[in-house]
N, C-alpha and C positions, 0 to 999 in steps of 0.2 A: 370778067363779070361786069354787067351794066349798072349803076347802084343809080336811082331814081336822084335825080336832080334835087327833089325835096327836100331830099333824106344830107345832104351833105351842108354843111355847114359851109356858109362862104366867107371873106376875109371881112367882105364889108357889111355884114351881117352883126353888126356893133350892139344892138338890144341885146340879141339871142345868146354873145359870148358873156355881156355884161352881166347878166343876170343871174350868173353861175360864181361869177369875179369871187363875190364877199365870201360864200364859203368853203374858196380853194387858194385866198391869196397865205401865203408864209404856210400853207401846207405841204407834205410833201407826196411827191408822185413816183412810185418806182417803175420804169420801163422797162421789160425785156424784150430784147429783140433776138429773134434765131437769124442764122449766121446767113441765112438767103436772102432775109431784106437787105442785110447791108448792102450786100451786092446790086441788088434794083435797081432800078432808072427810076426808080418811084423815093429811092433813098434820100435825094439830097431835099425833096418837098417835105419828108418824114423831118427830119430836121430842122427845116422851118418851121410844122408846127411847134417843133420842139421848143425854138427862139421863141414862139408867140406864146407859149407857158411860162418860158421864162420872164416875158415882158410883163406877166402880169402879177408876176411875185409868187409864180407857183414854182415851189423847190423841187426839181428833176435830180435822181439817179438814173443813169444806165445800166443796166447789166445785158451781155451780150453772150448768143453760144458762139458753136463754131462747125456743128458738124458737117454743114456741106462747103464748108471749107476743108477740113480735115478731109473728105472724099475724096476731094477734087487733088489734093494734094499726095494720096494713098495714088490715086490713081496714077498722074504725072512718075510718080516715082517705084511704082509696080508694084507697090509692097500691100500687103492686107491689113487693116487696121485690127484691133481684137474688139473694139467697141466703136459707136457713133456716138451714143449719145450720155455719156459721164454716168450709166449707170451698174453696166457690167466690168467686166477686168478689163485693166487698162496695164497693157505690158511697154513694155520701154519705146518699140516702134512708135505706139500708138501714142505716148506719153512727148517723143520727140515732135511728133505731127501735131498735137493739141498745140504745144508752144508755140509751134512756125506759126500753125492756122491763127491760135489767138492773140499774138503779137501782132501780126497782118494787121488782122481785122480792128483792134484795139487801135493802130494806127489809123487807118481808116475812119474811123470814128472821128476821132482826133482832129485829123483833119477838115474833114466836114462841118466837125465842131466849130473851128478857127474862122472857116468860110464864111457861117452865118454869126462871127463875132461874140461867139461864144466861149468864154474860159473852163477848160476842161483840164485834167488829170486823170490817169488811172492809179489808184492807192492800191498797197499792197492791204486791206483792209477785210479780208479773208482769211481764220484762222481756219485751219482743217486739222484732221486727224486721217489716217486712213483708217479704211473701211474695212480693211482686217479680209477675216477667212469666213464666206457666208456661204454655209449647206457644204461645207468642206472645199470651197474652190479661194483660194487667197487672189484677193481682189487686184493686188501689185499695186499700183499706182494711183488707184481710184478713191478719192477722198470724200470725207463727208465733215460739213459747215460745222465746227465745236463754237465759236461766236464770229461776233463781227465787232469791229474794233467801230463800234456807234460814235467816239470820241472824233476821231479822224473826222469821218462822214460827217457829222455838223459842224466841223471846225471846217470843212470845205464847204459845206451848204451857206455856213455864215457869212464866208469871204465870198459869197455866188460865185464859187464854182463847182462846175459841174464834175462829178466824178464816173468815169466812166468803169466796171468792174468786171475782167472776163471770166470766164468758166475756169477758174484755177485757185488753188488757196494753197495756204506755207503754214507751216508747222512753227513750233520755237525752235528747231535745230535747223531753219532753212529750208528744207526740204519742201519740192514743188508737188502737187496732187493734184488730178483734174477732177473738178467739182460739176456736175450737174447743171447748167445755167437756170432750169426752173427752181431749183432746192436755194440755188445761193439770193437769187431773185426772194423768192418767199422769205427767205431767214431777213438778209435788209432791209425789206416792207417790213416786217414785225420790228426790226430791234429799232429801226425810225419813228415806229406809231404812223407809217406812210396811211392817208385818206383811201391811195388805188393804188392796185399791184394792175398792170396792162403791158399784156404779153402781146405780142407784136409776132404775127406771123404771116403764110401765105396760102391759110382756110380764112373763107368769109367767116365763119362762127367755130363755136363746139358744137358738135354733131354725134348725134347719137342712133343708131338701126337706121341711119341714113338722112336725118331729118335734123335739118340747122336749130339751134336751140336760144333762143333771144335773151328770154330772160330765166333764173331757175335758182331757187333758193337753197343753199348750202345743203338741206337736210336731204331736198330732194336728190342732189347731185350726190351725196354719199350715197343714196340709195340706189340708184343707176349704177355707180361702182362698186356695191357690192354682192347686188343681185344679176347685171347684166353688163360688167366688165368689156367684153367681147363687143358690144356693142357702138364704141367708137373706136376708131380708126388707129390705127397703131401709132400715128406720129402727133396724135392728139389724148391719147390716154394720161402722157405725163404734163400733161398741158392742166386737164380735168381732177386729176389728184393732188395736183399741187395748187390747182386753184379752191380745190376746198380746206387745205391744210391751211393756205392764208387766211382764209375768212376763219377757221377753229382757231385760227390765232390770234386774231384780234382786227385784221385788215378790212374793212368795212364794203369796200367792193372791188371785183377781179376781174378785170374786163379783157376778152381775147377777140382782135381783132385782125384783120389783112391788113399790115403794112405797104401793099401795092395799090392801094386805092388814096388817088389823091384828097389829101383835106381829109382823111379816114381819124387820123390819132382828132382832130376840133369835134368829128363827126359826133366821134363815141363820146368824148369828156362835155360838151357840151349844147347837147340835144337830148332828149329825155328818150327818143327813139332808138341814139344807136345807130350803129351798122353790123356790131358783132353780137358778143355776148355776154351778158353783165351778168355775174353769180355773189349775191348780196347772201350778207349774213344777218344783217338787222329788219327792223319795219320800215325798207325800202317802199314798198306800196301800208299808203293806209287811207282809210275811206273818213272825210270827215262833213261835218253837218256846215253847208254854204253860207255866208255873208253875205251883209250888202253890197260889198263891194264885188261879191263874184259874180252878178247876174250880168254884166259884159260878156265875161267870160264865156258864161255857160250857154251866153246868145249865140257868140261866137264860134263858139264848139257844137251847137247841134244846127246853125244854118243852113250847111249843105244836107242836111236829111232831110230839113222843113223843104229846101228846094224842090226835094224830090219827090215826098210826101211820103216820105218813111216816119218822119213825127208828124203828128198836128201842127200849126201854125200857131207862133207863140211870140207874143210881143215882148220886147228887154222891159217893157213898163212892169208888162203883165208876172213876168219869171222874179222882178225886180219885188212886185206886191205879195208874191207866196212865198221869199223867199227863204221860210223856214222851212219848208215839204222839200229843200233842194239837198240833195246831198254828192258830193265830188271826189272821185277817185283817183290819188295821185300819185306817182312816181319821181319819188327826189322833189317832192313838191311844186309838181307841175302837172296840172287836171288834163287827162286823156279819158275823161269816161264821166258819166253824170245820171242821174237815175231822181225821181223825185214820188215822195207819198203823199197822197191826198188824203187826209181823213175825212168820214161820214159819219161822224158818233153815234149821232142818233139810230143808225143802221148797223152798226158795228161793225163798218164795211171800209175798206180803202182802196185808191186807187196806185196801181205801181203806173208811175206815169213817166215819159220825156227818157226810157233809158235808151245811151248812146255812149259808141264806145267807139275810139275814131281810128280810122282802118287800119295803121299804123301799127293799131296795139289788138287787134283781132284776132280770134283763135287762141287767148291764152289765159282763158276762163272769167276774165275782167267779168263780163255782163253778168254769169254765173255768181260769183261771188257779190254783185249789188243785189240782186235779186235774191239770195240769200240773206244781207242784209236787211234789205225792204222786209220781207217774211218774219226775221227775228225782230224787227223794230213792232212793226203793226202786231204780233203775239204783245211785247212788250206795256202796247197800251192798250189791250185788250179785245183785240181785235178779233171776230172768228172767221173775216171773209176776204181774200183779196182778189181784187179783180184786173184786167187789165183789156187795153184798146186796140190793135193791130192790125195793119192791113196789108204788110209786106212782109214780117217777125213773126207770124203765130203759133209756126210748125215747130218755131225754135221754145219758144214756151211750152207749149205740146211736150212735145220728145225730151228736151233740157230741162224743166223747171216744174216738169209735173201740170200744169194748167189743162181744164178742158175748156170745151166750147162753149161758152152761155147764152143766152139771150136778154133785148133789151132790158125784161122783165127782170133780172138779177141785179139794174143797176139801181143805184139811189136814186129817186125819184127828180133831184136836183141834177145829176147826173145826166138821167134819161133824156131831158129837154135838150140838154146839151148835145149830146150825142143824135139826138134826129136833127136837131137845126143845124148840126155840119155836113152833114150828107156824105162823110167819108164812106159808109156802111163798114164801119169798121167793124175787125172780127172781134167778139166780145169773151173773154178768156174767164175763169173762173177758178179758185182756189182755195179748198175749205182748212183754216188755220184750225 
């Protein structure tokens, strides 16, 4: 896949990582990675990011699967596995093949780890129990997370090192079980209080009836799962349910990206765009009323439309002098969208004016939702009329937002002057509160 030059976060790109610095340093981040990145040629850069989280005082876990290592190895050796992926029966073939695969791979790690100067371990820090007899079929060997030894895992976080965790856990009598790499992921982001759970794979996103999904709030993704299940892809389903199970647990955002796009792990953690898929559980987006100091900002965020003459033309003096009509939509606290109210009291009329949502973040109801806002604000101060100005946007007000077509004759008369002295012939929208 080609991912836009923009969209990737570069090394020397010093503002853009710093900015994020304060509220991720001595946090912690748990990774999972399925057993096909490790193998990558994209693996040992996956790693450097890793080093450059860790240079910033951001406390990394690993957790890794293994199943297309176990494949590869079923294969070589002719035998059939009874499960791939830790969550059906796992009989003793399959339980010796988990071993071989996830020691590998655990080495593997390890080393990689050493390469870019980084101190690792894997803890036996995975209690399990087995999973018993479920619908009548005895699971054999197939474990499920009863805790995690949190003691360990900060006494290694403390000394910076890194602990790397495979898909396998031990009982108190010893005994080996293979655990699920997403389930054992999710339990160690909960019992850390980890900021981000970031599964690390080789889909650009979560995808659902075919269509990559960017961003999508926990409540919504339970609802995809349990109305239209069938709808993502078989080797992303356990991806999808465990990414909501973290965020019902406490983990704040769960991000699934492709491990084979270089600079992808900088991409996702510090750009507000992403390259995968962020599934928050808190008010990730919230709309708030703009400052003095945001009218840079909000210059700078609708220039190239002024360019084009998607907005009116509007000076940093001028956005600067109304700057209480501005209001700003953000993401992790970074404005990708901007919408502003004009009052006309006397006429008990407003204008929805300047909204811009930057393409980035397009198609995912942003505009809808300020526009929404703007409507419930102006009802709020009494308003019965809103109006709006367009000359490239109108059909989307139209069909999206309810607005018809008005004429000059509908606007404020302070308005009106304005509107013929630009000569945009802009479409004049109407909307009765």
């Amino acid at each position: 896949m080609l991912v836009p030059e923009a969209s990737i976060v570069k090394p020397t790109d010093l503002r853009g990582i710093l900015q994020y610095v304060p509220q991720f340093r001595e946090r912690t981040f748990v990774i999972a990675l399925d057993g096909a990145v490790v193998t990558d040629e994209n693996f040992p850069n996956l790693l450097l990011d890793i080093a450059v989280l860790r240079s910033l005082n951001i406390r990394v876990v690993l957790v890794h699967g293994a199943s297309a290592q176990i494949q590869a190895l079923a294969r070589e050796q002719n035998v059939q596995p009874s499960d791939l992926d830790g969550d059906g029966v796992t009989d003793a073939t399959t339980l010796r093949l988990a071993l071989m695969a996830s020691n590998r791979l655990t080495h593997e790690i390890l080393e990689g780890l050493a390469a870019t100067d980084l101190r690792a371990v894997c803890p036996n820090a995975i209690v399990a129990y087995p999973a018993g007899i479920l619908h009548g079929v005895d699971q054999l060997f197939t474990g499920k997370v009863e805790r995690v030894d949190t003691e360990l895992l900060q006494t290694l976080l403390d000394h910076a090192i890194l602990p790397v965790i495979p898909p396998l856990g031990f009982d108190g009598e010893g005994h080996t079980y293979r655990v699920n790499s997403d389930s054992i992921a999710v339990a160690v982001a909960t019992s850390l209080k980890a900021v981000k759970l970031i599964y690390v794979t080789t889909h650009d996103a979560l995808e659902h009836a075919g269509r990559p999904i960017r961003q999508i709030l926990v409540a919504d993704l339970e609802a995809l799962l349990e109305q239209q299940p069938q709808g993502f892809p078989d080797d992303l389903l356990s991806k999808a349910r465990h990414a909501a199970a973290a965020c019902r647990a406490g983990v704040q955002r769960v991000h699934i990206i492709n491990g084979r796009i270089s600079e992808g792990l900088l991409a996702e953690v510090f750009s507000n765009e992403g390259i995968g898929t962020l599934v928050y559980a808190d008010e990730y987006q919230q709309i708030r009323r703009a400052q003095k100091k945001d009218a840079r900002t909000i210059y700078s965020l609708i220039q190239q439309a002024m360019a084009t003459e998607e907005l009116m033309r509007r000076s940093r003096a001028s956005i600067e002098k109304q700057i209480g009509d501005y209001f700003l939509f953000e993401i992790d606290r970074n404005p990708v969208a901007c919408v502003a109210l004009h009052v006309y009291p006397e006429e008990a009329k407003g204008e929805l004016a300047c909204l811009y949502v930057k393409p980035s973040h397009e198609n995912q109801g942003i505009g809808r939702k300020l526009i929404q806002f703007v409507e419930n604000r102006a009802r709020e101060l009494g308003l019965r009329t809103l109006f709006a100005l367009s000359t490239q946007t109108f059909t989307y007000f139209q069909t999206k937002a309810g607005f018809a077509e008005g004429s000059p004759e509908d606007l404020p008369p302070a308005r009106r002057d304005k509107y013929e002295q630009s000569g945009r012939r802009s479409k004049i929208l109407i909307k009765k509160l």
